[in-house]
N, C-alpha and C positions, 0 to 999 in steps of 0.2 A: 441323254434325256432332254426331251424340250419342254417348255412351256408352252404354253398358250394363253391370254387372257384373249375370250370370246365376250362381245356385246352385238346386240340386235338393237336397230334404231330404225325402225320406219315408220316415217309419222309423215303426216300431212298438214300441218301446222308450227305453232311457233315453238312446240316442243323438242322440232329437228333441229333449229335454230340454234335453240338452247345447248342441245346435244353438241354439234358440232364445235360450236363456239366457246365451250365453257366447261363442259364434263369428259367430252373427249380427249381434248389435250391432256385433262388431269389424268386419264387413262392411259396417253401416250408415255406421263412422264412415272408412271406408277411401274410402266412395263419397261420402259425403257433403266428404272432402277434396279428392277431385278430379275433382269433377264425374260421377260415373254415376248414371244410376238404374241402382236395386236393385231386381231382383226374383228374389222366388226363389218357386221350383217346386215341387211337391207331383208333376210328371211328369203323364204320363197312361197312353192306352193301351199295357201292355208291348210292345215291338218285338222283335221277333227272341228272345222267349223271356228275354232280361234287361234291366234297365232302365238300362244302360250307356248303351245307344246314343242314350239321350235326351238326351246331352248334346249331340247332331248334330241329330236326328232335329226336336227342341222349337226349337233355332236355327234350321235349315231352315224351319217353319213358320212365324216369325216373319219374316222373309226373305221369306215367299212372299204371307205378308201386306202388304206393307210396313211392319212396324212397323219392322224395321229395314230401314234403305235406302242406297245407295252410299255408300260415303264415311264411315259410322257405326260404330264401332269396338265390340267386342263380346270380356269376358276372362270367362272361362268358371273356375268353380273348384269343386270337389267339394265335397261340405259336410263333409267331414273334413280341408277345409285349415283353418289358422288363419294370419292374418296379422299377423304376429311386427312387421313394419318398414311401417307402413300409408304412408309418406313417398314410398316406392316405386309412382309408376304401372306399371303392368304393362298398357300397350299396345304395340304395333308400328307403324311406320314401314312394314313390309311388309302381305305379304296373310295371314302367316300367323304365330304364335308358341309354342312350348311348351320346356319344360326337359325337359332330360337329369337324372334324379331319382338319387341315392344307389345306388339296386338296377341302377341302370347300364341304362334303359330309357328309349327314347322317351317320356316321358309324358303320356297322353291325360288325367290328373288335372286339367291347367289347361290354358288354352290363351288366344290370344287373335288375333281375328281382327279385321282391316280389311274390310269389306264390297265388294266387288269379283269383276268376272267371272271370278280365279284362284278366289276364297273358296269361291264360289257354286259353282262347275265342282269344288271339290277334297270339299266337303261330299255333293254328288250322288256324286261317287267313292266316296265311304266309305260312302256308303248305297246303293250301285249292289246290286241284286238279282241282277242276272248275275254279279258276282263273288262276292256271298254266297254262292249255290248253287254255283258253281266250286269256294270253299275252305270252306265250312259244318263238313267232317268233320276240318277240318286242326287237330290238336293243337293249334297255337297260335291260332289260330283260334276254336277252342273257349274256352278258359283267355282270350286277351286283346281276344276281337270288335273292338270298332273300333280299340284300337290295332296290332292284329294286321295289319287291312286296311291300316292306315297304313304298318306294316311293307312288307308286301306290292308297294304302291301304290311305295316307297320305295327297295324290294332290299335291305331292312336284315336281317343274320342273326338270327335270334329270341331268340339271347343271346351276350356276350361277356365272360369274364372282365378284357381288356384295356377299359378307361373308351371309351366311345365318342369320349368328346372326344378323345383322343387316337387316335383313329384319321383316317385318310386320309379325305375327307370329312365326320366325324362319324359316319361309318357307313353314310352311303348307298351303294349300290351293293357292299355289302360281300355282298352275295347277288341276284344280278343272275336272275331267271327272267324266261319268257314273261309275268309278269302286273306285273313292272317297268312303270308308267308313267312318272314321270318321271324326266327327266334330273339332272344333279346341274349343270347351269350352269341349267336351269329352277329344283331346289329354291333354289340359292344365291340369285335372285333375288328368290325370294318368301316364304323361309322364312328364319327370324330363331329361332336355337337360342340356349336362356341355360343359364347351368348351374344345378347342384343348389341353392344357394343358393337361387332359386325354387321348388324344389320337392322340400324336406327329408324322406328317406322316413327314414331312419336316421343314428343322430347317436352315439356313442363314450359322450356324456353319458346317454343315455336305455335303457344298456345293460342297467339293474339291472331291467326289468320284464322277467316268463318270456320273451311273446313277442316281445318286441323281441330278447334274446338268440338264439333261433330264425335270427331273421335276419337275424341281424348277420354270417351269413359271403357273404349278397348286400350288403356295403357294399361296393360297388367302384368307385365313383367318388367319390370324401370329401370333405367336407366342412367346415368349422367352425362350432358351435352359436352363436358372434358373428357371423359372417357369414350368417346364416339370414333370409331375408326371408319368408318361407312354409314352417309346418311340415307336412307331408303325412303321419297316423297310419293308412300303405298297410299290407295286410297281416295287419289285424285287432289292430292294434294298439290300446292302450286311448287315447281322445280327451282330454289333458288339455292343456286351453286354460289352466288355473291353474299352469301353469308356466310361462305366457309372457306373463304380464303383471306 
């Protein structure tokens, strides 16, 4: 079995800076503790108009190569996470993994897959072209592309003041249409939800910068800044890795 930890960093400013300088090596030493190669992505040809989708679209490819192959576990992480508690593996026992983030969203910011025929069959989902062109013009759709489809895919309503955790399934089937794929005794088997701890969008501590005030009134599933294993600066938040080391 291999690992993988996958990041995409292509920026044209002091973001790559940032990246290379400061979040990467944390990534070096996060993989270098338990066993992943690291690689990270510069992307390629845009897809669908934004380069989101390369977080499916560049796994997919490597899956079709076999660079990764059954049984090979693969955790996916934005390059604007930083990884606060590297002690933490952050793979799954299932076929599928991601956190419910602060802003109270399914978040497609990390994720982490076990290589297998659900993986493979749920990644073609979210990249299916027949459902692009189906919801392409759908406000949310627009605003969150693949985590939108996941929505979708999922029957999850596009937003909840009430913490998803604390809802009846975690939210699934909390909006149940025609384009519902799965069931919710299929996600419970394959899908392994962690909370915000994994994936810290907003934190009570990091309130004093403008835009983080902005949107501190999406903190709705909470947190605590000791309990953080992954900071996630979503939202256009300023990237500072020097506050967590």
């Amino acid at each position: 079995m291999k690992k993988v930890l996958f990041v995409i960093a292509n920026y044209n400013n002091e973001k790559q800076q940032i990246f290379d300088e400061k979040i990467s090596p944390r990534n070096q030493e996060y993989a270098d503790l338990h066993g992943f190669d690291y690689i990270v992505s510069r992307g390629g040809d845009v897809f669908r108009g934004n380069p989101t989708w390369w977080k499916f679209t560049l796994v997919r490819d490597m899956i079709e190569s076999g660079e990764l192959q059954p049984g090979d576990k693969l955790t996916h992480l934005d390059a604007d996470m930083f990884i606060v508690k590297p002690e933490n593996d952050y793979v799954t026992d299932k076929s599928f993994s991601y956190a419910i983030d602060n802003g109270n969203t399914h978040c497609m910011g990390s994720y982490s897959i076990t290589v297998n025929d659900w993986s493979v069959d749920m990644i073609n989902r979210i990249l299916d072209n027949d459902m692009y062109n189906k919801m392409k013009n759908d406000s949310h759709w627009i605003g969150f592309r693949e985590q939108a489809c996941w929505y979708t895919l999922c029957g999850i309503v596009s937003h909840s003041w009430k913490p998803f955790l604390e809802m009846d399934n975690n939210g699934w089937h909390s909006n149940v249409t025609e384009n519902t794929w799965y069931s919710v005794p299929e996600l419970e088997e394959h899908v392994e939800i962690r909370g915000p701890e994994w994936n810290t969008t907003l934190l009570e501590d990091d309130a004093e910068d403008p835009v983080t005030q902005q949107l501190m009134k999406y903190n709705i599933t909470k947190s605590k800044k000791e309990d953080t294993i992954i900071r996630h600066w979503a939202g256009g938040q300023p990237w500072r890795p020097d506050k967590w080391v």
